[in-house]
DOVO-603858 format. One line per field, with one value per residue (C-alpha): residue number from 1; residue in three letters; x negated, y, z. Coordinates in nm, 3 decimals. Layout:
// residues N
num NUM:...;
residuo ALA:...;
east X:...;
north Y:...;
up Z:...;
END
This chain:
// residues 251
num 1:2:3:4:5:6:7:8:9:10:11:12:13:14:15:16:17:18:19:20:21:22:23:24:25:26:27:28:29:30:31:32:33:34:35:36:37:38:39:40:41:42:43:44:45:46:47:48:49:50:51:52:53:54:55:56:57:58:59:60:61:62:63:64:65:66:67:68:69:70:71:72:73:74:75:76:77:78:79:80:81:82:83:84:85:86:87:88:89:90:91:92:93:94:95:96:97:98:99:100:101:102:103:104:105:106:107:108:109:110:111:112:113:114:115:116:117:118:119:120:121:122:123:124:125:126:127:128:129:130:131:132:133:134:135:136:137:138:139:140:141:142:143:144:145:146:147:148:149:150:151:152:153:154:155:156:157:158:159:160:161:162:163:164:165:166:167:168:169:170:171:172:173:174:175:176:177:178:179:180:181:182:183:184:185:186:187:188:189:190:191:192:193:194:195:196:197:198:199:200:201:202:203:204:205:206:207:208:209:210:211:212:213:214:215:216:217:218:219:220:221:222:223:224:225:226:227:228:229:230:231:232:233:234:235:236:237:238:239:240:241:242:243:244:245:246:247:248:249:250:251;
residuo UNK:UNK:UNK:UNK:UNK:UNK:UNK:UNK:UNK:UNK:UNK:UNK:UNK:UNK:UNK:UNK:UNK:UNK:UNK:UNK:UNK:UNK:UNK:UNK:UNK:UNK:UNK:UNK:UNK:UNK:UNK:UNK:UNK:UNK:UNK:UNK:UNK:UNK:UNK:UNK:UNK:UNK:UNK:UNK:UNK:UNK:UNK:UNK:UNK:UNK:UNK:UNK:UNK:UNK:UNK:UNK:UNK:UNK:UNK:UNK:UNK:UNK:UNK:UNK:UNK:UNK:UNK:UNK:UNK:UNK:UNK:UNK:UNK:UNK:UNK:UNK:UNK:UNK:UNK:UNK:UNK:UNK:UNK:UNK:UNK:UNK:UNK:UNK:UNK:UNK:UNK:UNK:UNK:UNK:UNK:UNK:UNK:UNK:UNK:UNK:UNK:UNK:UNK:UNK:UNK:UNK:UNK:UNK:UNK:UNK:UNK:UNK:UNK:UNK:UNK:UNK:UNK:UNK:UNK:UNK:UNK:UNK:UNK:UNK:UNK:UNK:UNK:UNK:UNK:UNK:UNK:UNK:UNK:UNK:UNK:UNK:UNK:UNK:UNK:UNK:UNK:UNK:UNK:UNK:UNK:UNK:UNK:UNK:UNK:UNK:UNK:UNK:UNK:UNK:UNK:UNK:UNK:UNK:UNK:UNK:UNK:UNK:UNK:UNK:UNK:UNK:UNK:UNK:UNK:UNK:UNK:UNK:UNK:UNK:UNK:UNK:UNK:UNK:UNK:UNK:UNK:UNK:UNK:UNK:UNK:UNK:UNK:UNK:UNK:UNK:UNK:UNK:UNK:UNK:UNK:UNK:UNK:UNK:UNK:UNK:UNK:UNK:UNK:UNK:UNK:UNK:UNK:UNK:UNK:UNK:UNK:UNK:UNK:UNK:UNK:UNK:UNK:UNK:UNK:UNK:UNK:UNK:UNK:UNK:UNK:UNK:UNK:UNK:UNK:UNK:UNK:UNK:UNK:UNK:UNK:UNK:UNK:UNK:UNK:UNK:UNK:UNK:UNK:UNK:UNK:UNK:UNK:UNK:UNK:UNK:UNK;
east -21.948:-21.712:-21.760:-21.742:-21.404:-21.243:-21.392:-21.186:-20.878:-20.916:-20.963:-20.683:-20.415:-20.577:-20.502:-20.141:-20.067:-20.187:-19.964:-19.660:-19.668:-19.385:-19.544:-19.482:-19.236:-19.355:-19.271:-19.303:-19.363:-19.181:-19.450:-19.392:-19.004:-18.793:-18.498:-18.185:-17.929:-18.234:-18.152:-18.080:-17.866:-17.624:-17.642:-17.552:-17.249:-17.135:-17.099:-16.983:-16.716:-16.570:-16.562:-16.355:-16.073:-16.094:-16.024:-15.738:-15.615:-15.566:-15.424:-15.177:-15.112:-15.008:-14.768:-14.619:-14.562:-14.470:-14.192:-14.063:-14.064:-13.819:-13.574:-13.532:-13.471:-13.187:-13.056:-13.020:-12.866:-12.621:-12.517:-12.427:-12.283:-12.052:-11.998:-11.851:-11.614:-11.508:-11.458:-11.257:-11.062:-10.993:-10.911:-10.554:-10.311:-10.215:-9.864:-9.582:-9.452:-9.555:-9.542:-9.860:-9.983:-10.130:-10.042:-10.279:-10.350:-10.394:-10.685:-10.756:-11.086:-11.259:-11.230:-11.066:-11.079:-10.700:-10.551:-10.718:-10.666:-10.948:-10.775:-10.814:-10.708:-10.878:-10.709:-10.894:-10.819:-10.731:-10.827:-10.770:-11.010:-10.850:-11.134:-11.056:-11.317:-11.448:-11.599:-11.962:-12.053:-11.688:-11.670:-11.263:-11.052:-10.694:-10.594:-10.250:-9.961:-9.904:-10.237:-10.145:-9.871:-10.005:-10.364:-10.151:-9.960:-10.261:-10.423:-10.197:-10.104:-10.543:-10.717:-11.092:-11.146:-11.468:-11.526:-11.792:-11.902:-12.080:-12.286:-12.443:-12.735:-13.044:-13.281:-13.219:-13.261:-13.124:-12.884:-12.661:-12.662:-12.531:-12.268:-12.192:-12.149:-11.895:-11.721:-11.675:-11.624:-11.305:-11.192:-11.225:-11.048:-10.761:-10.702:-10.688:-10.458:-10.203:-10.248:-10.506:-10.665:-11.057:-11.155:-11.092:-11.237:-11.600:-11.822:-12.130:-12.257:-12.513:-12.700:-12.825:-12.720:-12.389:-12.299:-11.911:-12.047:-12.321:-12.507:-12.669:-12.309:-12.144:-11.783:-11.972:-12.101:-11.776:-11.679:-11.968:-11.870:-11.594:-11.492:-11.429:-11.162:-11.161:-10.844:-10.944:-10.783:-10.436:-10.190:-10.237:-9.918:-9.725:-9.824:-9.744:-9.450:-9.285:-9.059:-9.134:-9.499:-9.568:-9.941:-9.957:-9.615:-9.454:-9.163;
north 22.414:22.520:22.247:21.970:22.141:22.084:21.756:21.634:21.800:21.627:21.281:21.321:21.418:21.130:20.864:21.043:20.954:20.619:20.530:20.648:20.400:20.178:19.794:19.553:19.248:18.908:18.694:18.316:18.126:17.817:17.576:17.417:17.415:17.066:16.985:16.889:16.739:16.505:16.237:15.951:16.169:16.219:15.873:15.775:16.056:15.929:15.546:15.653:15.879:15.623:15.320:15.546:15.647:15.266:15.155:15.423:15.363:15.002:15.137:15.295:14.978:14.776:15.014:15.046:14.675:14.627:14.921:14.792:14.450:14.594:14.809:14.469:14.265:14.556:14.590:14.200:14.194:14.467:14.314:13.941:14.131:14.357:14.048:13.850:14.127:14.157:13.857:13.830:14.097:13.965:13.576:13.494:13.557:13.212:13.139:13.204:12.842:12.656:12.342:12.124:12.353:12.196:12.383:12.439:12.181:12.196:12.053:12.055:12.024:11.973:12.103:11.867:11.948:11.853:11.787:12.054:12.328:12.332:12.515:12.430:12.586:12.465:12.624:12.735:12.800:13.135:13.179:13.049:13.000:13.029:12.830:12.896:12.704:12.878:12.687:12.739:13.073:13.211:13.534:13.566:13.542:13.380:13.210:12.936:13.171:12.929:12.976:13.392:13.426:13.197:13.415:13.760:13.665:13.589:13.880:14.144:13.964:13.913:14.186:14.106:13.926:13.773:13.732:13.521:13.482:13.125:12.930:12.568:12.667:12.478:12.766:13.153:13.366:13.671:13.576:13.333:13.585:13.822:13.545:13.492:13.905:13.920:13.646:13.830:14.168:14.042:13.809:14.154:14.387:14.112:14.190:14.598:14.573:14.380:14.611:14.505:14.784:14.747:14.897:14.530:14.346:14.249:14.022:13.874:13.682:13.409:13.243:12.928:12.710:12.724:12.426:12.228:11.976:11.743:11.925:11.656:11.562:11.702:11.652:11.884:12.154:12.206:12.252:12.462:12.684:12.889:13.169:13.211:13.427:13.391:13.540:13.603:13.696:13.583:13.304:13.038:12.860:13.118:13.163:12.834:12.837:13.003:12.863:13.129:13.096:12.746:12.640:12.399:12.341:12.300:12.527;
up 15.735:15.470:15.263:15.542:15.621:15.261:15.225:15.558:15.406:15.083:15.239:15.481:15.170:14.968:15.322:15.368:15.043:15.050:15.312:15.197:14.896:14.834:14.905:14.595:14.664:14.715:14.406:14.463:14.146:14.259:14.238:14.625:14.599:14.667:14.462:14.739:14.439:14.360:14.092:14.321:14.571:14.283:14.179:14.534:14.557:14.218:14.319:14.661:14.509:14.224:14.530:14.752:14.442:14.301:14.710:14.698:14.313:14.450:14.779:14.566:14.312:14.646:14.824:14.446:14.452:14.770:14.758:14.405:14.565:14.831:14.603:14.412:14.694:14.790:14.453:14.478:14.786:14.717:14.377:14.510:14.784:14.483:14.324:14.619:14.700:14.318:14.263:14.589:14.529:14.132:14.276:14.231:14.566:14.680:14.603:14.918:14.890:15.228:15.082:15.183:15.403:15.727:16.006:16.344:16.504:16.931:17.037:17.408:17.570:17.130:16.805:16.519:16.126:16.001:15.657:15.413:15.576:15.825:16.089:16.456:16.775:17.112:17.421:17.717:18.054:17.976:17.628:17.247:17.005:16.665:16.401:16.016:15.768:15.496:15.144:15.068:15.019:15.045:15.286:15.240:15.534:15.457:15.731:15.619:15.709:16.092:16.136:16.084:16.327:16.590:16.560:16.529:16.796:17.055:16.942:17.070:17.383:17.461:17.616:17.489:17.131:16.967:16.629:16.538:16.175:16.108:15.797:15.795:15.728:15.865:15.861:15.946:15.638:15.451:15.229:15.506:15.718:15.503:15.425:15.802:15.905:15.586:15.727:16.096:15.935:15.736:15.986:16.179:15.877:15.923:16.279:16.179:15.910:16.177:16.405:16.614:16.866:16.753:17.069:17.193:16.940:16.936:16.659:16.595:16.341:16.298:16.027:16.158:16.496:16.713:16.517:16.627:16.386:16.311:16.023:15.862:15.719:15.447:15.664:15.990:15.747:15.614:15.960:16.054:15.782:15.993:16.164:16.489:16.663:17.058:17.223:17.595:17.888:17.833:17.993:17.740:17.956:17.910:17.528:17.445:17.642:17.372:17.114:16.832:16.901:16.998:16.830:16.617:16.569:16.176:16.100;
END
């Protein structure tokens, strides 16, 4: 009885210890794994990846070109525009003799070209429209000094004036109109240096069309080269009325 007694006690330490053994890990030796970054998934990521910065490298090339293309085209226009103005600024002042200048000529109801000069005014029910000529390419505004006083004159007696700058050109593009809104803006710069209110003065400017002229001739571009000043709202009767003012007439 003794004996069976110790013999349960000894198997039950030897099973308590058993269990309280610390169970060994798992270790996988790697034989079933699967390689993700497989040789042809990189190859694919590679030629994906050099497509998509070639496409943008070129991307970049363009909008280079295209934005040097533009500062050019600036720094173009700004120089011819620098060069007009210098060399207006440098040309020689007309000398203060009148002799063989032309003086305005009235037309009523159409616009006439006379002498050299290529001034004109028309007259209007209530309103003169003062027409100066310009040579090709020239932006200066130097009216003959009739054409001056007659313009002047109009200008502070009008309530609304229009300036409109003009080319012969056949075909809207930069450069003309560049041409034809320095035209207006000096015609314009005229009036303010006499005095003229600019909060009455309006101007446009066109490249192409609005033609007085038949364009196909060399005599109706030269008078489609102009500027126009329109004196509105004022009693032409009266205006002409006047000895000291009287359009068109020589002194």
């Amino acid at each position: 009885m003794k004996m069976n007694v110790i013999c349960l006690a000894v198997t039950g330490a030897l099973a308590v210890s058993a269990c309280s053994s610390i169970p060994k890990p798992v270790i996988p030796d790697g034989s079933e794994r699967t390689p993700v970054n497989s040789t042809a998934v990189i190859q694919n990521y590679q030629a994906r990846t050099a497509e998509e910065t070639a496409s943008a490298a070129e991307r970049t090339a363009l909008s280079r070109q295209v934005d040097g293309l533009n500062r050019q085209m600036a720094e173009l226009k700004a120089y011819m525009m620098m060069m007009q103005m210098d060399a207006d600024q440098n040309r020689p002042k007309p000398a203060t003799t009148r002799q063989g200048v032309a003086p305005a000529t009235v037309v009523e109801g159409k616009v006439q070209t006379v002498g050299t000069s290529g001034e004109t005014v028309e007259i209007r029910d209530q309103a003169l429209i003062f027409r100066v000529s310009q040579g090709f390419a020239k932006t200066d505004f130097k009216p003959s000094s009739d054409m001056q006083a007659q313009l002047l004159k109009a200008a502070r007696e009008a309530k609304h004036i229009e300036i409109r700058g003009r080319t012969d050109a056949d075909r809207d593009n930069v450069i003309d109109r560049d041409i034809a809104m320095l035209r207006a803006l000096r015609a314009r710069r005229f009036l303010l240096n006499n005095g003229i209110s600019p909060y009455k003065i309006k101007w446009s400017y066109i490249a192409a069309g609005g033609y007085v002229a038949n364009n196909r001739t060399q005599a109706g571009k030269a008078k489609n080269r102009r500027v126009e000043i329109e004196t509105m709202d004022i009693d032409t009767a009266a205006f002409l009325a006047q000895p000291q003012t009287q359009v068109g007439s020589a002194k």
